[in-house]
Structures are given as structure tokens and as C-alpha cells.
C-alpha positions in Angstrom: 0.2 -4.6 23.5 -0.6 -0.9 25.2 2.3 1.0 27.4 -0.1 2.0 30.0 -3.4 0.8 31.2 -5.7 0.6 34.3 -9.1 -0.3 35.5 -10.8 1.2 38.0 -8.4 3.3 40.5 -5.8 1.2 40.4 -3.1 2.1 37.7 -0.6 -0.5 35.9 2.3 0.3 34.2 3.2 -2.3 31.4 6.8 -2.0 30.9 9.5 -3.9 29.0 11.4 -6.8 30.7 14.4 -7.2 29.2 12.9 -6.3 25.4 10.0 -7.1 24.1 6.8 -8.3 25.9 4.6 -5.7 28.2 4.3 -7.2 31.6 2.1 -7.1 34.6 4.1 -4.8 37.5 0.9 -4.0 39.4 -2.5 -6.2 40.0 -5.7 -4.7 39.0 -8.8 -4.3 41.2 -11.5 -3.4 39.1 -12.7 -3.4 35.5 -14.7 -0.4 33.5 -18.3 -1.0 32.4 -18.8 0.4 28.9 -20.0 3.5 28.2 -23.0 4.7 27.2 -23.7 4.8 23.1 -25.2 7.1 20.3 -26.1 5.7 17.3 -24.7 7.3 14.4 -26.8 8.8 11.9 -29.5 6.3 10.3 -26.9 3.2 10.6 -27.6 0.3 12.6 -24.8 -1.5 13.2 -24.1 -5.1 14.3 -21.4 -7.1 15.6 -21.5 -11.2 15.2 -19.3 -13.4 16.7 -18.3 -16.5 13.6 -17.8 -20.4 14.3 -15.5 -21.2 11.1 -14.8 -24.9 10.8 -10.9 -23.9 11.0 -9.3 -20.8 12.8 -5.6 -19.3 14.0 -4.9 -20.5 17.1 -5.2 -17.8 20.2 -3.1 -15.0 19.8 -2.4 -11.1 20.4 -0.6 -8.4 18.4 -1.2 -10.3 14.9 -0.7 -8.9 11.3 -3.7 -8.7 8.8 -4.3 -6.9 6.0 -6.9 -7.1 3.5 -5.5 -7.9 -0.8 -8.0 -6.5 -3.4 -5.9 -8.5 -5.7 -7.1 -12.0 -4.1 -10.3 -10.9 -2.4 -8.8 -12.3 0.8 -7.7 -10.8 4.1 -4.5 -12.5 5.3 -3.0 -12.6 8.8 0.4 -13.3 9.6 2.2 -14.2 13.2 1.6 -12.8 16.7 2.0 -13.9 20.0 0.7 -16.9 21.2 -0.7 -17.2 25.3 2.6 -18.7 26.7 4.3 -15.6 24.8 6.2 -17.6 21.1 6.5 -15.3 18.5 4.5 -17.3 15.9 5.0 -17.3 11.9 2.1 -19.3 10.3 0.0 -17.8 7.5 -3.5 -17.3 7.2 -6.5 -16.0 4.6 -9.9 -15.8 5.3 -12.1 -16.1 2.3 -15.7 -14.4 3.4 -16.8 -17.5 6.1 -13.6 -19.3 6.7 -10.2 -19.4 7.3 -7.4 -21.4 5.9 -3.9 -22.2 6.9 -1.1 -21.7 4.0 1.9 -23.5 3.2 4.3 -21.1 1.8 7.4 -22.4 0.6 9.7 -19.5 2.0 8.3 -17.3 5.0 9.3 -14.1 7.7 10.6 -15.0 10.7 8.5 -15.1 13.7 7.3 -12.0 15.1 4.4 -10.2 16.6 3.5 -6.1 15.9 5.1 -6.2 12.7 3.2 -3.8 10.2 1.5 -4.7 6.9 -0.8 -3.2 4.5 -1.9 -4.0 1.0 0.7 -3.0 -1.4 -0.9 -1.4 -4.8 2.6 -1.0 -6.6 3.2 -5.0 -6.7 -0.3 -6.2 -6.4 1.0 -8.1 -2.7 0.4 -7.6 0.6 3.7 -5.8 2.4 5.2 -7.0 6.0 7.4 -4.3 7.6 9.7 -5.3 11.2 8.0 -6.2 13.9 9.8 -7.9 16.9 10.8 -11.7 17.4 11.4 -13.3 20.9 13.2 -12.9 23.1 15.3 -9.2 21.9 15.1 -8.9 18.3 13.6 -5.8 16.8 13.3 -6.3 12.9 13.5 -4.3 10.0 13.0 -6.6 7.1 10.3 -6.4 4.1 8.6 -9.4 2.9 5.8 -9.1 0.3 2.5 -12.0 0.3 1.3 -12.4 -3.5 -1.2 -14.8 -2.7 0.8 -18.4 -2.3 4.0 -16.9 -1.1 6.4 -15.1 0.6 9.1 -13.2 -0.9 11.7 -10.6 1.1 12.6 -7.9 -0.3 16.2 -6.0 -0.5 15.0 -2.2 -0.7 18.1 0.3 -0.8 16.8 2.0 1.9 14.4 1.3 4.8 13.2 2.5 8.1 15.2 1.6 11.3 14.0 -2.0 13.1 11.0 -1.7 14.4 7.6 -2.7 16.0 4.1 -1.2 16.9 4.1 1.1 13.9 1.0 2.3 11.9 0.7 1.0 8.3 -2.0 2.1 5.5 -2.4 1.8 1.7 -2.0 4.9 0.0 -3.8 4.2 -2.8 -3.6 7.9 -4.5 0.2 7.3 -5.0 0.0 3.4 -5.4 2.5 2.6 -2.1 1.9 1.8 1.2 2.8 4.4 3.7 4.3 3.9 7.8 4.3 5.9 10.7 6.0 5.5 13.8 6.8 2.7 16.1 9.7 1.6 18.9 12.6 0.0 19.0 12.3 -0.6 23.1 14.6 2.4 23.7 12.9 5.1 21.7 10.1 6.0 20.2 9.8 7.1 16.4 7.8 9.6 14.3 8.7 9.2 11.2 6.8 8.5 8.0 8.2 6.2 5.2 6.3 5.5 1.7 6.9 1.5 0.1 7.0 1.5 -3.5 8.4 0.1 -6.4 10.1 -2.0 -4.1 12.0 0.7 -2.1 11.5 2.2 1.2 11.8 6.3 1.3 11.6 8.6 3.8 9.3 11.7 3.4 9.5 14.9 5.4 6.2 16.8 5.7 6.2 19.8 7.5 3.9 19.0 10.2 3.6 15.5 11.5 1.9 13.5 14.8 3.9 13.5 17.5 6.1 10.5 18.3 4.0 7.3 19.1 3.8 3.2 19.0 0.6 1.5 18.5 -1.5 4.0 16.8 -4.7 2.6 15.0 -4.3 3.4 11.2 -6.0 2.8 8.0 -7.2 4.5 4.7 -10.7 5.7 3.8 -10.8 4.4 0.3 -12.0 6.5 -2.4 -11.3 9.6 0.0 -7.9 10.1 -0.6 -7.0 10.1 3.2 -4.9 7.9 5.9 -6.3 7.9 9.5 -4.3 8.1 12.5 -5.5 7.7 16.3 -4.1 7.3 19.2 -1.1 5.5 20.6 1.4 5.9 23.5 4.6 7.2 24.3 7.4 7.4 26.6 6.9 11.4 27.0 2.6 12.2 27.0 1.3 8.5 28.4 -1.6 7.5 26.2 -3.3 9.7 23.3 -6.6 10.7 21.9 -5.6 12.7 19.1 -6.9 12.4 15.4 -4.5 13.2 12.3 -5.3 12.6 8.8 -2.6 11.8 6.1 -3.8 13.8 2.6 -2.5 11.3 -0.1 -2.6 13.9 -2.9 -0.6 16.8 -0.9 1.3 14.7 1.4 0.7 16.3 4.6 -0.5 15.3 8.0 -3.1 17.0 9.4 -4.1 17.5 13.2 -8.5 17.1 13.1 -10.4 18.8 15.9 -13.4 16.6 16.1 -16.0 17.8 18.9 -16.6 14.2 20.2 -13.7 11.6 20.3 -12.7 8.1 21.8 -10.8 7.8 25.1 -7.1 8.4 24.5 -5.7 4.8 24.1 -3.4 2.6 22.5 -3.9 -0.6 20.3 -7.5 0.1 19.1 -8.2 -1.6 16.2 -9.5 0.3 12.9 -10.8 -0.3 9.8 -12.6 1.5 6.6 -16.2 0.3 6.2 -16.9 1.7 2.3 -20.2 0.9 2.3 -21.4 2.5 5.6 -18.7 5.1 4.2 -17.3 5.3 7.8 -14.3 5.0 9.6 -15.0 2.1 12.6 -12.7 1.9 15.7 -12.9 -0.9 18.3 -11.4 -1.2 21.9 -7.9 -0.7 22.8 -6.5 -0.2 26.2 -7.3 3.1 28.0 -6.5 4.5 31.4 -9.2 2.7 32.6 -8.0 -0.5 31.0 -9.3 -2.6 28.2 -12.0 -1.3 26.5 -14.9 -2.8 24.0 -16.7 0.5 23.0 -16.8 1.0 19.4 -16.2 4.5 17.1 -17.2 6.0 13.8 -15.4 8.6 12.2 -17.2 10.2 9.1 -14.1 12.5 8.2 -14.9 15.1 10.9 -16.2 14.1 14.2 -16.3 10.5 16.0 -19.4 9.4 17.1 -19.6 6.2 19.8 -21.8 3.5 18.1 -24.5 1.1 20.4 -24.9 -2.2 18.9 -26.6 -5.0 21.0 -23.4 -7.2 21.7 -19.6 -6.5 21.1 -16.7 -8.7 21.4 -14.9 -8.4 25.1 -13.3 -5.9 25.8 -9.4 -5.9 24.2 -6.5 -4.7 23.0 -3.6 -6.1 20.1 -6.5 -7.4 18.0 -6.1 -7.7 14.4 -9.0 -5.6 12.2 -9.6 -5.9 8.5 -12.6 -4.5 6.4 -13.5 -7.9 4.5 -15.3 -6.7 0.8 -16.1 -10.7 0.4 -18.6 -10.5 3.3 -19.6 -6.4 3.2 -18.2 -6.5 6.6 -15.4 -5.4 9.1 -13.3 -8.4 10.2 -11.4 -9.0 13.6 -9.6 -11.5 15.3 -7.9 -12.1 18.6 -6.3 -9.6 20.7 -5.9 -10.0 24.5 -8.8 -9.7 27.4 -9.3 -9.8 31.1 -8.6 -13.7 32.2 -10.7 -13.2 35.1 -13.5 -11.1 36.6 -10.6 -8.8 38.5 -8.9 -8.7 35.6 -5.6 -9.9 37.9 -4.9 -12.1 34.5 -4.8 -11.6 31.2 -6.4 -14.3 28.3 -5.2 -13.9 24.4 -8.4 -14.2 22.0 -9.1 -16.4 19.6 -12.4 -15.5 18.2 -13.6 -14.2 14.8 -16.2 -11.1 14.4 -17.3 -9.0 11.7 -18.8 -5.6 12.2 -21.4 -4.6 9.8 -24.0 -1.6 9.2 -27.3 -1.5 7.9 -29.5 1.5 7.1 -26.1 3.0 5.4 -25.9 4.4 2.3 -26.0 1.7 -0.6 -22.8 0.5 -2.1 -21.7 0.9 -5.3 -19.4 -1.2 -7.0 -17.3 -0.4 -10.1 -16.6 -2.3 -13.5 -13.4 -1.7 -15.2 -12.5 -4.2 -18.4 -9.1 -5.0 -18.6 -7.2 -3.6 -21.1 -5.0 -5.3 -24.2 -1.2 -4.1 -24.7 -0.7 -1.2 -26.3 1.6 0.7 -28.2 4.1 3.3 -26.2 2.7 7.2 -27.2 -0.7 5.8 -28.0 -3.8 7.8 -26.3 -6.0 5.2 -24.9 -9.8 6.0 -23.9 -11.0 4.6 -20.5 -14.5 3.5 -19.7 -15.7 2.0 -16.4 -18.9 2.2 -14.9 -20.3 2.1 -11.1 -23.5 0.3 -10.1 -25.0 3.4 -9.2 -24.5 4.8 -12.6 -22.1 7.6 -11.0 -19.6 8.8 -13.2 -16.0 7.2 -12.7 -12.7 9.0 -12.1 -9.5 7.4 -13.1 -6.0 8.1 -12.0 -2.0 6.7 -13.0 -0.5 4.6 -10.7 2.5 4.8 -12.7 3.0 8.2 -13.5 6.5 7.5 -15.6 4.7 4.9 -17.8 1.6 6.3 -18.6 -0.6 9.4 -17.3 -4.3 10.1 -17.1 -6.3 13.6 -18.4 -9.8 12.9 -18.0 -11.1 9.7 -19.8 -7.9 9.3 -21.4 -4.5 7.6 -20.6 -1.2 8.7 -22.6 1.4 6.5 -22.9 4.2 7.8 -22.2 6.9 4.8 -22.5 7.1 0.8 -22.7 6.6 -0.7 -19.0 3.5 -1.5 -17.3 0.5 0.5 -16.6 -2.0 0.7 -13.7 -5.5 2.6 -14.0 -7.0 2.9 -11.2 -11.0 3.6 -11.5 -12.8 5.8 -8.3 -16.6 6.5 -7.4 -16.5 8.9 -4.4 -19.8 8.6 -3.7 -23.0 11.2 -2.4 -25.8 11.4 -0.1 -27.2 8.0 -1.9 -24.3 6.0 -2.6 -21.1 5.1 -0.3 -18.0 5.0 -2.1 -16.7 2.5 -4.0 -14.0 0.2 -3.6 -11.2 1.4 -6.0 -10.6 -0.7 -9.0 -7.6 -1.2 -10.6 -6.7 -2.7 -14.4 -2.8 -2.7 -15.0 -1.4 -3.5 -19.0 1.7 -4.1 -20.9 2.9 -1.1 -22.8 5.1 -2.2 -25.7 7.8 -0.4 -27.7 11.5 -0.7 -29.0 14.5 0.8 -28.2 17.1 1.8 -31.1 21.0 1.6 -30.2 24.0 2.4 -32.4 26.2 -0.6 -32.1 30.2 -0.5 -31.0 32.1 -0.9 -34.2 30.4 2.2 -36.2 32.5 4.5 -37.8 33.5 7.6 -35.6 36.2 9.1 -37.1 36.6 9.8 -41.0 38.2 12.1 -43.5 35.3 13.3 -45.2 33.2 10.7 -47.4 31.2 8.0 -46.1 30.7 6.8 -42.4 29.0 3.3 -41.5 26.7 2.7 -38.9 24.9 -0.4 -37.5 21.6 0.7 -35.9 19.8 -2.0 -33.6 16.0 -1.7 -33.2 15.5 -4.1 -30.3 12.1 -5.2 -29.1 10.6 -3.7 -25.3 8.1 -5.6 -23.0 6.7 -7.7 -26.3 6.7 -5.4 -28.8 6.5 -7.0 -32.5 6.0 -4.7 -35.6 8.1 -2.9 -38.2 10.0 0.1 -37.4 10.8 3.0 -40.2 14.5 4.3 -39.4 15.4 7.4 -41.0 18.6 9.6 -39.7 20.1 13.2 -39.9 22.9 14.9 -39.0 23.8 18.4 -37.6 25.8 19.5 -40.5 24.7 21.1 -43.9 26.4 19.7 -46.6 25.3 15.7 -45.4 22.7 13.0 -46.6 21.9 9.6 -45.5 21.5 6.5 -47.6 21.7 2.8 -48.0 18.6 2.0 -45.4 16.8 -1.0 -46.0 13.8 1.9 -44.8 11.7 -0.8 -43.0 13.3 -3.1 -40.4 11.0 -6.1 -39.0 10.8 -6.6 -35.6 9.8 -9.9 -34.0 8.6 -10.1 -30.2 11.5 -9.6 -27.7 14.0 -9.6 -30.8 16.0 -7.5 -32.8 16.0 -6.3 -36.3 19.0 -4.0 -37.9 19.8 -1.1 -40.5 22.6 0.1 -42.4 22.9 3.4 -42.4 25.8 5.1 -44.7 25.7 9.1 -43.9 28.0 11.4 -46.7 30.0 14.0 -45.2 30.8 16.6 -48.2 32.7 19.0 -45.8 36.4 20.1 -45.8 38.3 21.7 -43.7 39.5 21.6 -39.9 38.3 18.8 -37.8 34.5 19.2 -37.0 32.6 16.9 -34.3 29.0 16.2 -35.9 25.7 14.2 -34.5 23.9 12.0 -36.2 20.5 11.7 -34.9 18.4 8.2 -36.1 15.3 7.8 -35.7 12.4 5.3 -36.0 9.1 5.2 -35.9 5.8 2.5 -35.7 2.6 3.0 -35.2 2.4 5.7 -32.2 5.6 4.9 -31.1 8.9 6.9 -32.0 12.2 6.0 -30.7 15.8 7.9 -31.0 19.4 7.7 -30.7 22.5 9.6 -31.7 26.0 8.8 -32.9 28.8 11.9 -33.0 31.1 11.5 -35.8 34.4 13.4 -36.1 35.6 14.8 -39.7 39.0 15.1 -40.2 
């Protein structure tokens, strides 16, 4: 829901009452017509109001984000017309949508934030606020059939009317922003691995709730417009988010939208444009719609548009080629003296665009830790493909060519920026098992000896599903020392655990001496170590 917002001459201020909901304080006595449109470039664009058999009831200020890893956008909660925080869970599948039963879910809430999570595959659900006073600050991830909250060490302060995007460079999900009802924030948190942490860049947009903000896949960039705030009223500024530096950037675009708050945004990939919707203004609720192509805006003309609104949820859906939104809240009345909350469903989509390219990336077997595995993917439009580590402590990428660095999982992602011809392509990802073993010297070796012979267990022990034979050999920092009495070859079943006997001879006299005895094993492309100190008496 916007801070400010007025049609015609008359202004009206929508402030809290005793939390949480915006409410009237001033009757309104006109409403804006639209303004006039420029087409952008070639593109003809089209929006088209849907009749699926089955729909979310009528609400504002809903969650939705779209999963690559289902194909399915999913909405969660908002706030329904007699002002319940609501908590029931929705996908849309390309032409309709379907209620789901999860066995555990978040609490009600409306303006929560949520974006689609690369590091666990899920969809992730940040705060929000809950009827009547509760701002929220818990995470909850959506992995297709479920809800699961999360216990990060760390996390932002509760929240609502944040901006959320995937970063997909850095495989997290990034915030910015939001109020608790007695301040407002602007700070930017990353979500990965299943922690929240704060990041400082040196230059940043200034505090604000209810930005519009999403990625421009395969550009390596978050957008960021608009918003209010206690202090400036509405804005009309444009930042970007660089997801290989980490640093916001202010744009200086010669055209731009109205300043504004709760506009709805999404990336289009194959008009390879950015595509803003409505919002509330300082001339109240507005149904004009945006495209940003990374430096200017440019105000679109298709024939019809949904009604003018703001606190709409907006999705671009890859299942139907097309921008998806639903809901929001509208004028209730030709005076616009009353508000209505939407319940409709419309996709945006472009024609005349540049054609889309999709990419093909074959998944990938598991493979041995310090093997160099060659990637191959191709694009539709026969553009070479770019690949990138998700996972930059399991494995990394040089070329057409991942390393693998240590046992755990690895993620590939595969990119096709795209030219003059050919939008970009949706990112593809392919994540696989990276095996390996771990060797331990057991408690119970020998540590302490008077010169002769000291005995060590060494475990080789099985990581992520590795089966194989490992070659233990061992040395030790001393001169005068050999090792002896290894079986050579120890046999390693999946997730189990094979052992040596290691005898090392210490032929030294003299005063007490610490020495280390370095073992070490080897299969295939994969070497493991571990050291034992021994004390010579």
C-alpha cells in the first residue's frame, strides 16, 4: 500500500492507524486520466485480462515470485477487502491457478518479500507484517509442495514493504529496504546458504518502503524504482544493483515514470526489457505502463490495461512468454471516495521483440573431487554459452571448464546474453554431487615413543557417495624415518569406511624431538591428507 497519494487537487495522506494498514484521512475528488504513450522501439505490446477456472480470492499487497526450478510462479498471502492478513498458497502453471495444501506454512501476512532463491533451488519469504501490530522477521523457503522456516544466524530487523530480487550472479537473493511503522530502512541484506548477511556498499538508495524491484536476467543487474519515505514523500529515482561488483548505482535516464510507490515490476527476457505497471502517484493510482532497456524508460501504449492500482503482485511467467499480475487495490467508485482490492489475472506480453533464445544444459553425473570437468550447453540461437559457479568453495569455472575443488554439491549455471537478434536467455542451471573421502588418524595412535616403532590407525571415510579404492602412503618430517606395514590399497564402499596400518620407524636418538607425520591418499583425481605429530623421547 503507497504512503502518499492524490487524484486531482485534492491530496490524501495514508497514514498508519495504530500499525499496520494505510487509511483514508482525506476524501478524494477527482481521478487522473492516463497519459499519453510512446511505443518503444519496434515492440508492440499487449495486455490481456485471463478467466482461469480457479483464482486467489481478492486481495492487495500479495507475495509472488516466479521458481525456475518448478516452472511455476507462486503467490503467498496479502490482504483481503475487509483487511485479514491471509496465508493460503498459490502456483499458477501458464493458464491456471491452483490452491496448495502445504503441511506446515508462514503465518499470515501481507508485504512480506520473496524472490526465487538459486542457493536451495526454493522460493524465499522474508517478514512482512501480520494484523493487527506484528511486524515479522522470519524466513520460510517454498520447494515446490512445502513450507519450511528457516533459523539463519543472522537476519534483517522485522520488516515489511521491502524490495527483493534474485541475484543470480552470486546464487542468493538480495533485500533492500522496508519499515517497521516507526522508521524507515536502507539497508541491503544477501540470503544464501541459508543465512542472512548484511553487505555495506559504499553508495546505496536512499532510505525507502515499497520500491519496485527485480533482476534483468542474464544482465547481471537488480532494478530499483521508486518508493516513499517519511523524509522526501514519493520517489522517481532509478538505481541499479551490479551483481558482479556489488554496488548500487544511481541511473540518469532522460525519460522516467512519475515518482510513486507500489508499482509493480517485472523482467520480460524475451522483449529483453524491464516492464513497470501503475503504482500510486501524487496524482493517485495510476495504470500507465514502463520499459526500461538498461538506460532510459520509455512509457508503452497498448490498447487496454488493467485499472489503475497499486499493491499488485507482478511475475514474469516463462510458461506463457509473458508478464503475470494479479490483484492490487483500485478506485471503488468513479470519485475514487472508496477503494476496491483486485482480483483479476493479466499477462503483459510483447511482440515485434527480439526472438528468444532458450538454452540446453545436460545434467551432469557425479564426479570425482579435483577432477576438470568440460561444460557444453547450447542456445537456440546457436550463440555461444557462458557458464559460471554458483558454488565457488566446491567447484570453479575457467572458460568451458569446471574444477573441482572439494566433495559437496555443484551448480553451473549456463548464460546467453543476447544481441541485436536474440533476447537473452533465461539462465540455466545443472547442480551435481561431487564425491571424495576424508582420511582421519584415529584416537588411540601412538604419540609418544622412545625411538622404534609408532602405530597409527588411519580412517579413509567415504564423502557425499564416494566408493573407490584409496592408495595411502605417509612421511614424516625427520631424516632418519620410513614407513611400513600398509596394506597400500584400502577399499572404500559408498558412505563407509575402509582402514590402514601404518607402522613409521624412528631411528633417531637423542633429546626429545616433536615430529609430523603426514599420510596421504590418493584415487582417481582426488587426494586427501592428514597429519599425526609424534614425540621421540
Amino acid at each position: 500500500m503507497p504512503s502518499y497519494m492524490s487524484c486531482g487537487a485534492v491530496r490524501v495522506v495514508r497514514q498508519r492507524k495504530s500499525r499496520a494498514a494505510w487509511g483514508w484521512s482525506a476524501v478524494v475528488a477527482l481521478f487522473c486520466l492516463m497519459m499519453s504513450a510512446v511505443a518503444a522501439n519496434a515492440q508492440t505490446w499487449t495486455w490481456t485480462q485471463l478467466s482461469p477456472t480457479s483464482s486467489p480470492s481478492v486481495r492487495t499487497d500479495a507475495m509472488m515470485a516466479y521458481n525456475p526450478s518448478t516452472g511455476q510462479v507462486v503467490l503467498f498471502g496479502g490482504e483481503d477487502s475487509s483487511g485479514n492478513t491471509l496465508n493460503d498458497t498459490w502456483v499458477w502453471d501458464g493458464t491456471n491457478w491452483a490452491q496448495q495444501a502445504p503441511a506446515t506454512s508462514p503465518a499470515a501476512r501481507e508485504d512480506g518479500m520473496m524472490a526465487y532463491d538459486p542457493s536451495s533451488g526454493g522460493v524465499v519469504l522474508f517478514g512482512g507484517f501480520t494484523h493487527p501490530t506484528q511486524y515479522l522477521n522470519d524466513t520460510w523457503v517454498w520447494n515446490g509442495s512445502n513450507w519450511t522456516e528457516q533459523s539463519p544466524a543472522t537476519s534483517p530487523s522485522a520488516r515489511e514493504a521491502g524490495g527483493m530480487a534474485t541475484d543470480t550472479v552470486n546464487g542468493r537473493a538480495l533485500l533492500f529496504g522496508g519499515t517497521d511503522g516507526s522508521g524507515v530502512m536502507g539497508d541491503t541484506w544477501e540470503w544464501s546458504g541459508g543465512n542472512w548477511t548484511e553487505l555495506n556498499p559504499t553508495t546505496s538508495p536512499v532510505i525507502r518502503f515499497f520500491p519496485a524491484m527485480a533482476e534483468e536476467a542474464g544482465e547481471g543487474k537488480i532494478v530499483l524504482f521508486g518508493g516513499g519515505n517519511f523524509a522526501q514523500n514519493l520517489l522517481g529515482d532509478t538505481w541499479e544493483w551490479d551483481e558482479g561488483s556489488g554496488t548500487w548505482t544511481e541511473d540518469s535516464p532522460a525519460n522516467s515514470p512519475a515518482a510513486r510507490d507500489s508499482a509493480m515490476m517485472a523482467f520480460d527476457p524475451g522483449a529483453g526489457r524491464m516492464v513497470l505497471f501503475g503504482g500510486a502517484s501524487r496524482t493517485g493510482f495510476q495504470n500507465d505502463t514502463w520499459a526500461w532497456d538498461g538506460s532510459d524508460w520509455t512509457q508503452l501504449t497498448p490498447a487496454t490495461a488493467p485499472a489503475a492500482r497499486d499493491g499488485g503482485a507482478m511475475a514474469f511467467d516463462a510458461a506463457s512468454g509473458a508478464s503475470l499480475l494479479f490483484g492490487g487495490e483500485s478506485c471503488g467508485n468513479a470519485g475514487c471516495t472508496a477503494v476496491a482490492y483486485d482480483g483479476d489475472t493479466w499477462t503483459l506480453q510483447s511482440s515485434g521483440a527480439p526472438a528468444s533464445q532458450t538454452i540446453s544444459f545436460s545434467s551432469i553425473a557425479a564426479q570425482l573431487a579435483g577432477a576438470a570437468v568440460p561444460l557444453s550447453a547450447t542456445a537456440t540461437s546457436g550463440l555461444p554459452v557462458s557458464f559460471q559457479s554458483l558454488t565457488a568453495g566446491v567447484c570453479s569455472v575457467s572458460g568451458s571448464t569446471a574444477t573441482l575443488l572439494t566433495p559437496g554439491t555443484c551448480t553451473i549455471q549456463a548464460s546467453q546474453g543476447g544481441n541485436s537478434s536474440y533476447s537473452a536467455a533465461p539462465p540455466v542451471t545443472v547442480s551435481f554431487a561431487v564425491e571424495g573421502f576424508m582420511l582421519a588418524v584415529l584416537p588411540g595412535s601412538e604419540t609418544t615413543i622412545r625411538g622404534g616403532l609408532a602405530t597409527f590407525l588411519v580412517e579413509a571415510k567415504s564423502v557425499n557417495g564416494f566408493a573407490g579404492n584409496v592408495t595411502i602412503t605417509c612421511s614424516a618430517s625427520a631424516a632418519q624415518t620410513s614407513c611400513g606395514e600398509f596394506p597400500g590399497t584400502v577399499s572404500v564402499q559408498a558412505n563407509g569406511t575402509g582402514y590402514a596400518m601404518a607402522k613409521v620407524l624412528f631411528r633417531l636418538r637423542g633429546a626429545a624431538q616433536t615430529y609430523t607425520v603426514t599420510f596421504t591418499g590418493v584415487s582417481g583425481t582426488d587426494i586427501g591428507t592428514t597429519t599425526a605429530l609424534v614425540t621421540v623421547r
